[in-house]
SEFI-27967 format. One record per residue (C-alpha): residue number from 0; residue in three letters; x, y, z. Coordinates in steps of 0.5 Angstrom, whole numbers, m for minus. Example, Ala and Ser with C-alpha at 12.3 -4.5 7.8 and 13.67 -1.06 7.14 Angstrom:
BEGIN
<atom 0; "ala"; <25; m9; 16>>
<atom 1; "ser"; <27; m2; 14>>
END
This chain:
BEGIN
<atom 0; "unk"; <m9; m24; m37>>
<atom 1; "unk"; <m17; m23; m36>>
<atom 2; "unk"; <m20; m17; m34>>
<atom 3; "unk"; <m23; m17; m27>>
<atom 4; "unk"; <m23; m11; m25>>
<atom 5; "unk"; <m26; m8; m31>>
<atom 6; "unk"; <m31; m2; m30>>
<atom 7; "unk"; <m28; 0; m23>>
<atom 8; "unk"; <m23; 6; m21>>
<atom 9; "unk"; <m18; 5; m17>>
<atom 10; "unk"; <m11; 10; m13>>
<atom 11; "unk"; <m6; 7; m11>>
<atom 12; "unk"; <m2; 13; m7>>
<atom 13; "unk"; <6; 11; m7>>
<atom 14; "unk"; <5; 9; m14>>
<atom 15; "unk"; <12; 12; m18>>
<atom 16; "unk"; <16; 6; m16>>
<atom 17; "unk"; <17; m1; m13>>
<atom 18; "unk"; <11; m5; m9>>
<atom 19; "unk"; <6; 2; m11>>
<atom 20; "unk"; <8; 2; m18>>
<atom 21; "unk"; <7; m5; m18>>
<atom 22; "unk"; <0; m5; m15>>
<atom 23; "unk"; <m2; 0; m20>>
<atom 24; "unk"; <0; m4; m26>>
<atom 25; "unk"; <m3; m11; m23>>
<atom 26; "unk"; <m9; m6; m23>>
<atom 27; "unk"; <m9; m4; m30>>
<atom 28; "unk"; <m7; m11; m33>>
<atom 29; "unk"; <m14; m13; m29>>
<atom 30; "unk"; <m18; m8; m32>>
<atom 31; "unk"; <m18; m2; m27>>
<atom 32; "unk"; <m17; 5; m29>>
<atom 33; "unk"; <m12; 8; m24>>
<atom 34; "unk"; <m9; 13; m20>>
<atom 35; "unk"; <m2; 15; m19>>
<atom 36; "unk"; <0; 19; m13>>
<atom 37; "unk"; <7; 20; m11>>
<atom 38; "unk"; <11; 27; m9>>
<atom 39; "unk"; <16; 27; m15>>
<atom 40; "unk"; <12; 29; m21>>
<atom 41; "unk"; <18; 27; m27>>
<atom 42; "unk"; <18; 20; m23>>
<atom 43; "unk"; <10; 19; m23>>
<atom 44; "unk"; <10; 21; m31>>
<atom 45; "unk"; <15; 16; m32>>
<atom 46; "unk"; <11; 11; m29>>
<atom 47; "unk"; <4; 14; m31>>
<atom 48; "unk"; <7; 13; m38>>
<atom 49; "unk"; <10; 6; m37>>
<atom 50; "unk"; <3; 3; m36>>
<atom 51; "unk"; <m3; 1; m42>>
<atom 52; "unk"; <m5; 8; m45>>
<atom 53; "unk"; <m11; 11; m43>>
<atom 54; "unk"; <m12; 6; m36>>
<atom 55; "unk"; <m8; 11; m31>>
<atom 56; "unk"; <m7; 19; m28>>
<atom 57; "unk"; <m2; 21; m25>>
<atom 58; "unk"; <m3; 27; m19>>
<atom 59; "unk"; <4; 29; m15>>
<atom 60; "unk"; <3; 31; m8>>
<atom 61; "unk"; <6; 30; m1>>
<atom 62; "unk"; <1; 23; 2>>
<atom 63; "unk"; <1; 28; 9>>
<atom 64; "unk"; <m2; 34; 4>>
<atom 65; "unk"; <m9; 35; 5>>
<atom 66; "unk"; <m10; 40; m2>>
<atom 67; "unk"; <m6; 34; m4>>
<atom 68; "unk"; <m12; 29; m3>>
<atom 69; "unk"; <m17; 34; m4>>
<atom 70; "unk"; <m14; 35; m12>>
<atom 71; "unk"; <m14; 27; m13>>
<atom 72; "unk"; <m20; 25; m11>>
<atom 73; "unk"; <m22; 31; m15>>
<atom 74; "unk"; <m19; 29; m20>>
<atom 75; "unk"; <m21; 22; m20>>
<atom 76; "unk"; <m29; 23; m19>>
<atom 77; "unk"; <m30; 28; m25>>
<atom 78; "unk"; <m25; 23; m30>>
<atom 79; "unk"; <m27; 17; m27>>
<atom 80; "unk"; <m34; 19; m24>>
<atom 81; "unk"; <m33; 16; m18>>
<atom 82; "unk"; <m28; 11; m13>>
<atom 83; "unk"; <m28; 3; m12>>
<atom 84; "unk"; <m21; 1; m10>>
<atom 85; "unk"; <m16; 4; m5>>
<atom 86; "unk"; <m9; 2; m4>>
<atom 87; "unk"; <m6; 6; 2>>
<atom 88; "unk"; <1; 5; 0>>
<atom 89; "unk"; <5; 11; 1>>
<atom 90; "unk"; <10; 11; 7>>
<atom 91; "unk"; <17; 14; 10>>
<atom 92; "unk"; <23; 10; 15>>
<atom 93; "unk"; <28; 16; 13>>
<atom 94; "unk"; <31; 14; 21>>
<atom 95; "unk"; <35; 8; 23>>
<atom 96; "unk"; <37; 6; 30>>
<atom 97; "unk"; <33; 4; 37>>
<atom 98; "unk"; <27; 8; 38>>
<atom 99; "unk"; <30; 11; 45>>
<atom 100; "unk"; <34; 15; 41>>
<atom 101; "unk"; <30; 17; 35>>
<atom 102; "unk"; <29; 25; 35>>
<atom 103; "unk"; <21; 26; 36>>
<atom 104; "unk"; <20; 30; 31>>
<atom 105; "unk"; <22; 25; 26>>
<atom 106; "unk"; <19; 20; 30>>
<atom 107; "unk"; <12; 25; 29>>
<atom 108; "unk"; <13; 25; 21>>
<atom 109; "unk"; <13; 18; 21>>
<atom 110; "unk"; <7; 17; 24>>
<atom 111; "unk"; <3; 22; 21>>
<atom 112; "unk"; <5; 19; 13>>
<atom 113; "unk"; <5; 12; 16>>
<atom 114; "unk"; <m2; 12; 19>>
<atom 115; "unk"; <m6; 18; 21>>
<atom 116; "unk"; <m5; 20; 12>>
<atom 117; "unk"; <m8; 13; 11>>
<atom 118; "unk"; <m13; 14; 15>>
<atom 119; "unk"; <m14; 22; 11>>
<atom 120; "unk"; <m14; 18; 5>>
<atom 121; "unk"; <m20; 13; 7>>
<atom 122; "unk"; <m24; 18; 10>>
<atom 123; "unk"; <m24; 22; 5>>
<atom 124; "unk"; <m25; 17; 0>>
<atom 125; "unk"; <m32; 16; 4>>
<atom 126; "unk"; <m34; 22; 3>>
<atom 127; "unk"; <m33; 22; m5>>
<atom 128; "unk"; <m36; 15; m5>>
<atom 129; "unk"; <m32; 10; m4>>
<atom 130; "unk"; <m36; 3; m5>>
<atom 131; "unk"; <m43; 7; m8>>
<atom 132; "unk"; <m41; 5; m15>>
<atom 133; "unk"; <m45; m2; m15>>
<atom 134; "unk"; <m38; m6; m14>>
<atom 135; "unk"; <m37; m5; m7>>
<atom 136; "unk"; <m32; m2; m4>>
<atom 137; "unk"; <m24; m5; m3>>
<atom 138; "unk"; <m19; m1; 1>>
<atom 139; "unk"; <m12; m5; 2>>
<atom 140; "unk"; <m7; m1; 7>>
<atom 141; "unk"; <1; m3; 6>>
<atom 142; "unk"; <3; m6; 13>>
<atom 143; "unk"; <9; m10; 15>>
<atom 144; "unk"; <12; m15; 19>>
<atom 145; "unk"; <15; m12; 22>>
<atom 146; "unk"; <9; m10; 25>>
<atom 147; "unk"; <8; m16; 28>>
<atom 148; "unk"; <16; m18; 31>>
<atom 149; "unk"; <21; m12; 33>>
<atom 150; "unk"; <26; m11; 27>>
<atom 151; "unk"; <33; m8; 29>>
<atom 152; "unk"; <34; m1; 27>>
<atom 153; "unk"; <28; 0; 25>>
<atom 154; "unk"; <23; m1; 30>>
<atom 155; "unk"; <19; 6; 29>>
<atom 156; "unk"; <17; 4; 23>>
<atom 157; "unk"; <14; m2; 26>>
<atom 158; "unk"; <11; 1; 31>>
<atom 159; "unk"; <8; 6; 26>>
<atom 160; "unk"; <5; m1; 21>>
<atom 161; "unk"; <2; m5; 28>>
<atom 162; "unk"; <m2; 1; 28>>
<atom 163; "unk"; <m4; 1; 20>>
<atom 164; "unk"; <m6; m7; 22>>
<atom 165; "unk"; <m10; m5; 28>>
<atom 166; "unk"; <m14; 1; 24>>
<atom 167; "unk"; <m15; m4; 18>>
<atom 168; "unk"; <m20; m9; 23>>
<atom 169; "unk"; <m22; m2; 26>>
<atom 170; "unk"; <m25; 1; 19>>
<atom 171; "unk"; <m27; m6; 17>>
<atom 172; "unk"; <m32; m7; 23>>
<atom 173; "unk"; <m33; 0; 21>>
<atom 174; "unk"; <m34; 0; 13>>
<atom 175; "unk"; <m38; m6; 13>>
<atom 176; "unk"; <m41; m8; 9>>
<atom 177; "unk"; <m41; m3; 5>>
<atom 178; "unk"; <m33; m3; 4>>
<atom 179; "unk"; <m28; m8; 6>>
<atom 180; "unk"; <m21; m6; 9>>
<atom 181; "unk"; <m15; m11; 9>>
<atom 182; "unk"; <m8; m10; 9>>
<atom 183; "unk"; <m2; m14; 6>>
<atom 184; "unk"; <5; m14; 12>>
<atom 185; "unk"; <10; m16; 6>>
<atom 186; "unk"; <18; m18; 9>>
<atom 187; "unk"; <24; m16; 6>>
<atom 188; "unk"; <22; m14; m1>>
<atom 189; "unk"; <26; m12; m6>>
<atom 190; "unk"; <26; m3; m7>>
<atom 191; "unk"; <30; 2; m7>>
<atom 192; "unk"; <26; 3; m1>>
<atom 193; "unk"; <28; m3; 2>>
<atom 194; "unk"; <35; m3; 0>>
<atom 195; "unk"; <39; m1; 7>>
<atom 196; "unk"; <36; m8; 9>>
<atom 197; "unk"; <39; m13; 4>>
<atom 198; "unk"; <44; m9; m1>>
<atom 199; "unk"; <51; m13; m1>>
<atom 200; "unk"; <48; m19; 3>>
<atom 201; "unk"; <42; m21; m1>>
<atom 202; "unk"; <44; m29; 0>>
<atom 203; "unk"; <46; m28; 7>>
<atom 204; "unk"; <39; m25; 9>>
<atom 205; "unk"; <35; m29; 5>>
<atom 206; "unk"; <38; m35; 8>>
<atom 207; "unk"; <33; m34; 13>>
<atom 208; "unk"; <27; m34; 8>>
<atom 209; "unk"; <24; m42; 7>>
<atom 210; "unk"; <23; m40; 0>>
<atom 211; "unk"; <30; m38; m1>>
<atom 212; "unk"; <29; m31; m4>>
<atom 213; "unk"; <27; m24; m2>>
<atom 214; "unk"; <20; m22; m4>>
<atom 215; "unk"; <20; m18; m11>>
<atom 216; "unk"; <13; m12; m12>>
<atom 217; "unk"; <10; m17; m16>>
<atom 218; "unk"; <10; m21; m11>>
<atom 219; "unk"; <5; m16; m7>>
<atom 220; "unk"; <2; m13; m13>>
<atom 221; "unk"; <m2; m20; m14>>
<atom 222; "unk"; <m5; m21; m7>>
<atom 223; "unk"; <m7; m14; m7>>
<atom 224; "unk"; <m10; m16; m14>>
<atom 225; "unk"; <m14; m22; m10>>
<atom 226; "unk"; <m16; m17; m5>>
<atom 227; "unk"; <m19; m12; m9>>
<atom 228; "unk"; <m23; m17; m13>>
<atom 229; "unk"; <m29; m21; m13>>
<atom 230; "unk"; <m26; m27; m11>>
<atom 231; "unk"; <m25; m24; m4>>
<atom 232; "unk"; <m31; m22; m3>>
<atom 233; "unk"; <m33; m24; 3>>
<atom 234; "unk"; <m24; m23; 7>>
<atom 235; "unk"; <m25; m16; 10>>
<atom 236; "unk"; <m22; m14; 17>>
<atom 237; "unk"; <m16; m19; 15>>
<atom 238; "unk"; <m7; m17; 15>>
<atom 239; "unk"; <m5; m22; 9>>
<atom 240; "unk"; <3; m24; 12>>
<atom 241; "unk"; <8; m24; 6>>
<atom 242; "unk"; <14; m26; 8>>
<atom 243; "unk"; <16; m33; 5>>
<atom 244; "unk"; <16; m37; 10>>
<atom 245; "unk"; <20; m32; 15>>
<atom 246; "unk"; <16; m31; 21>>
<atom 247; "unk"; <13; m38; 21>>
<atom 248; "unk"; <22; m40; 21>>
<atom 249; "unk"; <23; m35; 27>>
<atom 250; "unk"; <25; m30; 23>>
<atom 251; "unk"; <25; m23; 23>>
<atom 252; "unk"; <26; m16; 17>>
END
């Protein structure tokens, strides 16, 4: 594989497993240095330790904590000296069943993960320099295609990623030119994290996808790559739906 991105940093926040450690390792195969966050610390190290020696760190946090964010953009400006690329992966769904019913409180700490942190992240990146470093700047939220059309059982999660489609294009207008913002909407992608929706019934659920399959991270981890990169130069302000073919069939996650 060639070396794209070589010379640029990048965090990707979610990253000790599925479609963020996915991210992280498309990014250091390109020849990005990259930064790993996630809540669990013996996971992250795992995954830290799982890509090419010397391209990766690892910083353990809550995606929500502020001091979190501060610890990683520190760490990231004085062993890298500064900041290219932002994945804003990091996201929660710890709840199931009609939004009528979902306890507030819940309803609270999605939102506030899902959306208010993304933005956290990007602004703070900015005041650490995102896109001075001579590159440009690249942020990629993770949104959802169930952002676009409600899915049962889990409507609250894509009230929360319509929100992150809607703040990609906002930033976008915003950051240009100095930083692009886009956004990947993956369906049904094989994780732990997605698990509840296809576990038992795989065949059944990708029936509905016209490409016969449920997605897999690297499936995600190449568009982001495409994004982040030089060939998407002028792709700002854009949500980049994955979903083999689901929408476009009438479907839903």
């Amino acid at each position: 594989m060639t070396t794209p991105l070589h010379g640029r940093t990048a965090i990707v926040t979610g990253a000790s497993r599925g479609i963020g450690l996915a991210i992280a390792a498309r990014l250091a195969a390109e020849g990005a240095r990259v930064c790993l966050t996630a809540r669990h610390a013996d996971e992250l190290d795992e995954a830290v330790a799982s890509l090419p020696e010397g391209s990766a760190i690892g910083v353990a946090g809550a995606a929500d904590d502020a001091e979190h964010r501060n610890a990683v953009l520190d760490r990231v400006v004085s062993e890298f000296g500064g900041l290219d690329i932002l994945v804003n992966n990091a996201g929660i769904n710890p709840v199931y069943g009609p939004v009528a019913e979902l306890d507030l409180g819940a309803a609270r700490k999605i939102l506030e993960v899902n959306v208010v942190s993304t933005l956290a992240w990007t602004q703070e990146a900015l005041r650490r320099g995102l896109g001075e470093g001579g590159h440009g700047g690249s942020v990629v939220n993770l949104s959802s295609v169930t952002g676009a059309i409600p899915s049962p059982g889990i409507g609250w999660y894509g009230v929360t990623k319509a929100a992150v489609a809607h703040l990609t294009t906002t930033l976008a207008v915003e950051l240009a030119p100095r930083v692009r913002v886009n956004a990947v909407a993956p369906a049904v992608v094989k994780t732990r994290f997605a698990r509840a929706l296809y576990e038992g019934r795989e065949e059944e659920v990708a029936g509905g996808y016209p490409m016969g399959r449920l997605g897999v991270p690297d499936d995600v981890a190449g568009a982001v790559a495409f994004l982040v990169g030089d060939d998407a130069s002028w792709i700002t302000g854009q949500v980049l739906t994955l979903d083999g073919g689901l929408l476009g069939a009438g479907g839903a996650a």
